[in-house]
C-alpha positions as CSV (number, residue, x, y, z in Angstrom):
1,X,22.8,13.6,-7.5
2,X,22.5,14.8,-11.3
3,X,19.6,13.9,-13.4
4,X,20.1,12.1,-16.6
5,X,19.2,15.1,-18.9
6,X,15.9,14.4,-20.7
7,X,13.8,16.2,-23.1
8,X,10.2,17.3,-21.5
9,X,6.7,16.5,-22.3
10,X,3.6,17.6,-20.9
11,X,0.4,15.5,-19.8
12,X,-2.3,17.8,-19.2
13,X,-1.1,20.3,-16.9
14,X,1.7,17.7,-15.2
15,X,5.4,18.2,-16.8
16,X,7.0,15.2,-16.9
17,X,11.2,15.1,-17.6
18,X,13.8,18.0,-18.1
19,X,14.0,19.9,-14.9
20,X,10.2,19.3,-13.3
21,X,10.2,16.7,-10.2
22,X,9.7,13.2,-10.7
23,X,6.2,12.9,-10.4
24,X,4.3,9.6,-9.0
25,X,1.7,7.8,-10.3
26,X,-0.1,4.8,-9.6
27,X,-3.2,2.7,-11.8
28,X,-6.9,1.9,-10.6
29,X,-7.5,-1.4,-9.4
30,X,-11.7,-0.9,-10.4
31,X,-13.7,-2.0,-13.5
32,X,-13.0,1.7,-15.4
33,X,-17.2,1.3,-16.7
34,X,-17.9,1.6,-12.9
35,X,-17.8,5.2,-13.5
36,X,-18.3,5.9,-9.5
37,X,-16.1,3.4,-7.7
38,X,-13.1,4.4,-10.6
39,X,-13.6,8.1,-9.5
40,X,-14.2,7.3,-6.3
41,X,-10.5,5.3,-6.1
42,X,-8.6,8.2,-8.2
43,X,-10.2,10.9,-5.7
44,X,-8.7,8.8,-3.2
45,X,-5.6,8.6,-5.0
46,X,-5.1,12.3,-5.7
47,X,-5.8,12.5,-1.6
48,X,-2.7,10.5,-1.2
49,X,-0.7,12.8,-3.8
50,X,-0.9,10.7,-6.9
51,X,0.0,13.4,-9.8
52,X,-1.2,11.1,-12.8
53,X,-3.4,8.6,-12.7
54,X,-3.9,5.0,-15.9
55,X,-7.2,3.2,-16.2
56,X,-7.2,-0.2,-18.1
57,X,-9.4,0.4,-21.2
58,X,-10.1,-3.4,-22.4
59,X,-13.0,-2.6,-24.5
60,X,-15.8,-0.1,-26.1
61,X,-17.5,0.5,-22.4
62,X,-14.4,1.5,-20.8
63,X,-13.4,4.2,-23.1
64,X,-16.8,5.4,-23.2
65,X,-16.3,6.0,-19.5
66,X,-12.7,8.1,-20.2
67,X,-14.8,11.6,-20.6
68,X,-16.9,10.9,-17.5
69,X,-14.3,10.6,-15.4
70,X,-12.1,12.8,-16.6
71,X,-14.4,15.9,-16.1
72,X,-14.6,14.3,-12.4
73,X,-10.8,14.5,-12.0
74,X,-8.2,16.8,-11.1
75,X,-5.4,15.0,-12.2
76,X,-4.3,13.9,-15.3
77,X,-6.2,11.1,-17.2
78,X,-3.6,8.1,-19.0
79,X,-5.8,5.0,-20.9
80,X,-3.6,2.0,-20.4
81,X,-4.3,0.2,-24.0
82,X,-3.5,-3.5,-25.0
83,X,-3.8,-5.3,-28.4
84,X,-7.1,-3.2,-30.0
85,X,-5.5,0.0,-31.6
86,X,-9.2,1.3,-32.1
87,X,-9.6,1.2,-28.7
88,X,-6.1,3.8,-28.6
89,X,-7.7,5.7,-31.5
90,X,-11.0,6.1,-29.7
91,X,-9.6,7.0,-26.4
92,X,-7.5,10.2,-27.9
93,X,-11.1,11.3,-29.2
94,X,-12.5,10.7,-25.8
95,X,-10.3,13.0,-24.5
96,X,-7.5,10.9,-22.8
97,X,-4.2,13.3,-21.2
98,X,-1.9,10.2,-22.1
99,X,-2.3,6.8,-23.6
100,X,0.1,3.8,-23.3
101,X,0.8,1.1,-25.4
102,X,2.7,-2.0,-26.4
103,X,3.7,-1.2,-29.8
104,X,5.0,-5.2,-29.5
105,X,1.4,-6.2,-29.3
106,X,-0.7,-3.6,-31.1
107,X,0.0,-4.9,-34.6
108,X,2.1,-4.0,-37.3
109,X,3.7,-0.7,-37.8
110,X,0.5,0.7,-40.1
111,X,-1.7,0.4,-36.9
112,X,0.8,2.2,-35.1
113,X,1.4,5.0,-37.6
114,X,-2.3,5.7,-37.3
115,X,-2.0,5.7,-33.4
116,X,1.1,8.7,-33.9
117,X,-1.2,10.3,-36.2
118,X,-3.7,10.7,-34.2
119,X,-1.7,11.6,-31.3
120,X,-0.3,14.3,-33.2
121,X,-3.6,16.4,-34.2
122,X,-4.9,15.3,-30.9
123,X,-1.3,16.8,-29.5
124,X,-1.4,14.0,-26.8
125,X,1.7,11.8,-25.7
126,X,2.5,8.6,-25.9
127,X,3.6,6.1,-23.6
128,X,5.9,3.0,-25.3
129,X,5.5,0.4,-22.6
130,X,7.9,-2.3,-22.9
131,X,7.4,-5.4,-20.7
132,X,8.8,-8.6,-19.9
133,X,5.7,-10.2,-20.3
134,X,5.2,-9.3,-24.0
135,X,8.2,-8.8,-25.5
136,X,7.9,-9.1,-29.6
137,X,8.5,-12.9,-30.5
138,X,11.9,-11.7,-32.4
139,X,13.2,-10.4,-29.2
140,X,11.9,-12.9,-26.7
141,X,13.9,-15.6,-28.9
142,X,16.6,-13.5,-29.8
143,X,18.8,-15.4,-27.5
144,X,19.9,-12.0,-25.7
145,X,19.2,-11.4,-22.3
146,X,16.6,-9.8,-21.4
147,X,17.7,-6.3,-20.2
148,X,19.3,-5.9,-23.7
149,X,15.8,-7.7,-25.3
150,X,13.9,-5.1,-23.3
151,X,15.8,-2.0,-24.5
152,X,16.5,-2.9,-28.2
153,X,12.7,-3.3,-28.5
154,X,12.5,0.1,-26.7
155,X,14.8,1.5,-29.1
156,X,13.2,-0.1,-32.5
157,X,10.3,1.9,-30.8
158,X,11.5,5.2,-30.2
159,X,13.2,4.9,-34.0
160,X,10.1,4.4,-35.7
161,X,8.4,7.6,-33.3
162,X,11.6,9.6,-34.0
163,X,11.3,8.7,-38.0
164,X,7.9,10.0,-37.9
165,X,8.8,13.3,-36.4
166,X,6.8,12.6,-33.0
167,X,8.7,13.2,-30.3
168,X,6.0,13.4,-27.5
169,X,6.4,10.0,-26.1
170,X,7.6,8.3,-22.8
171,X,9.3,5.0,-22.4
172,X,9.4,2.2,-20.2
173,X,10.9,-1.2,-20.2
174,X,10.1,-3.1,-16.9
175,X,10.6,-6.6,-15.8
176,X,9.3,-8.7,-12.3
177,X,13.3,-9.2,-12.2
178,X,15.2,-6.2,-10.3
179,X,18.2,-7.0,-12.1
180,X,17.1,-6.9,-15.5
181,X,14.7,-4.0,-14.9
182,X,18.2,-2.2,-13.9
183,X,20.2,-2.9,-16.5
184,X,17.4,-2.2,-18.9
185,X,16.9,1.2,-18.1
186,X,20.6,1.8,-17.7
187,X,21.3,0.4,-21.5
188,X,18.0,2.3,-22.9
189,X,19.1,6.0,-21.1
190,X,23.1,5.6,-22.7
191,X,21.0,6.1,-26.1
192,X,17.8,8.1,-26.1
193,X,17.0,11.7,-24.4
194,X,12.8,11.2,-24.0
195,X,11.2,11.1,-20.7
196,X,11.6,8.0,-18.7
197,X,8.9,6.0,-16.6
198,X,10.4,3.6,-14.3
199,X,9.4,0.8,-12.3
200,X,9.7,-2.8,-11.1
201,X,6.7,-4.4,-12.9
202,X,4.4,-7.7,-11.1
203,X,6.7,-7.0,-7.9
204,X,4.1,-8.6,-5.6
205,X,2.5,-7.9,-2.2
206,X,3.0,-4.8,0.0
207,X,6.5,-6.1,2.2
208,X,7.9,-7.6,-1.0
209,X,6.7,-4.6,-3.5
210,X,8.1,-2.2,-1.6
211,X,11.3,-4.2,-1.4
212,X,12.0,-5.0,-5.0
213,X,10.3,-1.7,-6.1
214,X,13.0,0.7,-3.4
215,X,15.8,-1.4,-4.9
216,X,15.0,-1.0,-8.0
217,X,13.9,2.2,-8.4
218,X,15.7,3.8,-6.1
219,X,18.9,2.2,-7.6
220,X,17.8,3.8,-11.0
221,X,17.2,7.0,-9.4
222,X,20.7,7.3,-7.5
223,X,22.0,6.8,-11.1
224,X,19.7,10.0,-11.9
225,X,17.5,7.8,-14.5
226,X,14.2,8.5,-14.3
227,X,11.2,11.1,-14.5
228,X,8.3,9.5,-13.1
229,X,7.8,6.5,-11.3
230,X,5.2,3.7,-10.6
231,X,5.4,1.3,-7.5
232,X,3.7,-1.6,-8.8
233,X,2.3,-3.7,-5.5
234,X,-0.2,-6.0,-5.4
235,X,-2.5,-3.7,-2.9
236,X,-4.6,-1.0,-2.5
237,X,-3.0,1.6,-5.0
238,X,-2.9,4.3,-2.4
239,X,-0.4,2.3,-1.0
240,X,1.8,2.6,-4.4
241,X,1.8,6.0,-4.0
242,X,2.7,6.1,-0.8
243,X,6.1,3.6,-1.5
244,X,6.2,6.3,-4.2
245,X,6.8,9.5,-2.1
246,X,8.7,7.3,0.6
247,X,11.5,6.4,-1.7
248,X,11.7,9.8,-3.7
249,X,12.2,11.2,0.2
250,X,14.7,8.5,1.5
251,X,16.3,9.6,-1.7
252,X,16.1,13.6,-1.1
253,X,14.6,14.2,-4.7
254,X,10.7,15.2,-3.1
255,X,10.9,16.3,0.5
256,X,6.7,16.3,0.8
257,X,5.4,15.9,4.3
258,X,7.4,14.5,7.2
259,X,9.9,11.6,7.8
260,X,9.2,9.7,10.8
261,X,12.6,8.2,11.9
262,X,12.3,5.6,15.0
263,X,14.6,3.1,16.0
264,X,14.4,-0.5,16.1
265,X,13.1,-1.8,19.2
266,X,15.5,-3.5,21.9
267,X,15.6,-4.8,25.5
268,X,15.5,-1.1,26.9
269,X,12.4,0.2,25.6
270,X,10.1,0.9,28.6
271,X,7.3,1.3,25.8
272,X,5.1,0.2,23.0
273,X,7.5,2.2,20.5
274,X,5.7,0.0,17.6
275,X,2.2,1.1,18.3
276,X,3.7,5.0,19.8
277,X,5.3,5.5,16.0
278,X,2.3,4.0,14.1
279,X,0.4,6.6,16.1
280,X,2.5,9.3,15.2
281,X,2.8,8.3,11.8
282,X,-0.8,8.1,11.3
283,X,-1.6,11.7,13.1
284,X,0.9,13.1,10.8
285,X,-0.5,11.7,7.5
286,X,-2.1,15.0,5.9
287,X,1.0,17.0,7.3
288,X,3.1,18.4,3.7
289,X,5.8,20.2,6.1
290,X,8.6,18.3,5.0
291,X,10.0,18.0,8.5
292,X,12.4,15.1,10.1
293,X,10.4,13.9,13.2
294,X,11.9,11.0,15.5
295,X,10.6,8.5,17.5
296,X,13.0,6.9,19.8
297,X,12.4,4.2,22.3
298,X,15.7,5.3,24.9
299,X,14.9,8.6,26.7
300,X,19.2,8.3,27.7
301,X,20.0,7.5,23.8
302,X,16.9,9.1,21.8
303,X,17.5,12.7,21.4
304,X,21.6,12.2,20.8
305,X,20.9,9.2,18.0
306,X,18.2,11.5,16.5
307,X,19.9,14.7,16.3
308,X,19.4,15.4,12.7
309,X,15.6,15.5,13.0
310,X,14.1,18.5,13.6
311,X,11.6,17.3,16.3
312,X,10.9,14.0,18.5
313,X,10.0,12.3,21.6
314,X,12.4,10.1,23.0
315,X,10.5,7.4,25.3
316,X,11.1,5.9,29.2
317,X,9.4,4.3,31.5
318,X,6.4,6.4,32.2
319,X,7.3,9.6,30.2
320,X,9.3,10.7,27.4
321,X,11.4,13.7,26.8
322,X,10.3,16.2,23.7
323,X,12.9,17.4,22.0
324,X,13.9,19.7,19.2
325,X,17.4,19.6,17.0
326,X,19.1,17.3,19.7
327,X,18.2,19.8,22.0
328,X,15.5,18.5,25.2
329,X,12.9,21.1,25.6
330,X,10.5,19.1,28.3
331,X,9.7,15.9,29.6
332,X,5.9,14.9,29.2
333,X,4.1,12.0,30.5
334,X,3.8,9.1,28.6
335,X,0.1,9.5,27.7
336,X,0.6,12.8,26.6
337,X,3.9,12.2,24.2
338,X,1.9,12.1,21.3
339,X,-0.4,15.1,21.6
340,X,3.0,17.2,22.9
341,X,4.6,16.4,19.3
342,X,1.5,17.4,17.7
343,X,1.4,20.6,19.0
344,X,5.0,21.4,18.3
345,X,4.7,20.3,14.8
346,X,1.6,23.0,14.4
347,X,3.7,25.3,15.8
348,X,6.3,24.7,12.8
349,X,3.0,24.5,10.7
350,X,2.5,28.4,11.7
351,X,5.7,29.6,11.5
């Protein structure tokens, strides 16, 4: 698929838009003045693969925190700031890689001239986040839908950036609605070349998250809109990151680590293919080979309906057959399946 041609920025040492991969990124769920337990959580994060990682920054003890943790870090550092634009001003001199703001709720344009300006000598971007939830009062009541409410406030935005001769800025514009999040981006990447952040914003619990975010994301990516992403779940961030590289795989844009593919279980599976993939999946975790392993539950069907991956174990009654490319290599009993994959995957892993 071809990418929607954007100009690039660069956030600390992560390059975000032109021809770098989309990068994922995720947002602490901890009291950012809890210096430990926010490090802790972003160590965790950067674990996982998160390549940028926000903090909230509600008040003066939070962005007192930013140079603490960032020194702690390895990945870049973004302050996510609402209403206060002393607290965006103070957290580009505390050393910030990114900030983001609401220009809609920040105050008038004066407040955010001062933000640019400070950007500018600090040579730091800018994120414009445009939500649903706080759209400016002229385009919440401007009686246009809100896809086309969410991008012309994007694009007021980007004007009043561009007229100042900044041009190191990222924009989003998410809603909870799939839909409108779609169309949104679509209308606001027919007019502007910056850097894009997408993502379904509020898109709820892990099952539903990951639904509404792959829909929506992934529908935006397939259109080749987008530079970085967020999966926005209510749940342990990890897991966003994890949705994150999932649907940049399914989609062939970051082929990091291994797909596990298994089939649905039916009324010939000899064996607990549920618990046997979990297992698999879990052993594999900290695996970055980007190979296509399968788990099949038919030792007659398994190898033939899985002859694109380049390993897997295709379960009976008892045993399971190991095979490579289609191709069966050996048949392994059933408490050893596992442990047989694992070995031919670190023989991949040697070369």
């Amino acid at each position: 698929m071809k990418r929607v041609k954007s100009r690039q920025i660069k956030v600390g040492s992560l390059k975000i838009g032109g021809d770098a991969p989309i990068s994922v990124q995720s947002m602490t769920n901890t009291k950012t003045h809890d210096i430990d337990k926010t490090v802790s959580q972003i160590k965790k994060l950067e674990l996982a693969g998160c390549e940028l990682v926000r903090v909230a920054v509600p008040d003066k003890k939070a962005v007192a925190a930013l140079s603490h943790i960032k020194e702690l870090i390895k990945i870049p550092l973004v302050a996510d700031i609402h209403f206060n634009y002393k607290l965006a001003l103070a957290a580009l001199d505390a050393g910030a890689d990114k900030i983001r703001i609401n220009p809609g709720n920040i105050g008038n344009e004066s407040r955010v001239r001062e933000i640019i300006e400070k950007a500018r000598e600090k040579r730091i971007p800018i994120r414009i986040g445009v939500n649903a939830g706080s759209l400016h009062k002229k385009y919440r009541d401007s009686g246009e839908s809100l896809a086309k409410s969410l991008a012309n406030s994007a694009l007021e935005y980007v004007g009043f950036f561009e007229d100042l001769d900044f041009l190191d800025f990222i924009v989003s514009v998410k809603a909870s609605s799939v839909t409108a999040t779609i169309e949104a981006y679509e209308l606001l990447a027919s007019k502007v070349n910056c850097p894009l952040h997408i993502g379904v914003t509020e898109a709820g619990t892990l099952v539903t998250g990951t639904v509404k975010s792959a829909i929506g994301i992934g529908t935006l990516l397939r259109e080749g809109i987008g530079d970085t992403i967020r999966v926005s779940l209510t749940a342990n961030p990890i897991k966003e990151v994890e949705v994150g590289f999932k649907i940049l795989r399914a989609l062939e844009l970051r082929c990091v680590g291994p797909e596990i593919i298994s089939c649905p279980t039916c009324g010939r599976c000899e064996i607990d293919l549920i618990a046997l993939t979990k297992k698999v999946e879990k052993k594999l975790s900290k695996c970055k080979i980007p190979l296509k392993i399968a788990v099949m539950g038919c030792i007659v069907n398994g190898p033939g309906e899985a002859r694109e991956a380049d390993l897997g174990i295709a379960a009976g009654k008892g045993e399971g057959l190991l095979f490579a490319k289609g191709k069966p290599i050996k048949k392994v009993p059933e408490g050893d399946l596992v442990e047989a994959l694992l070995t031919l995957v670190s023989e991949f892993e040697r070369g």
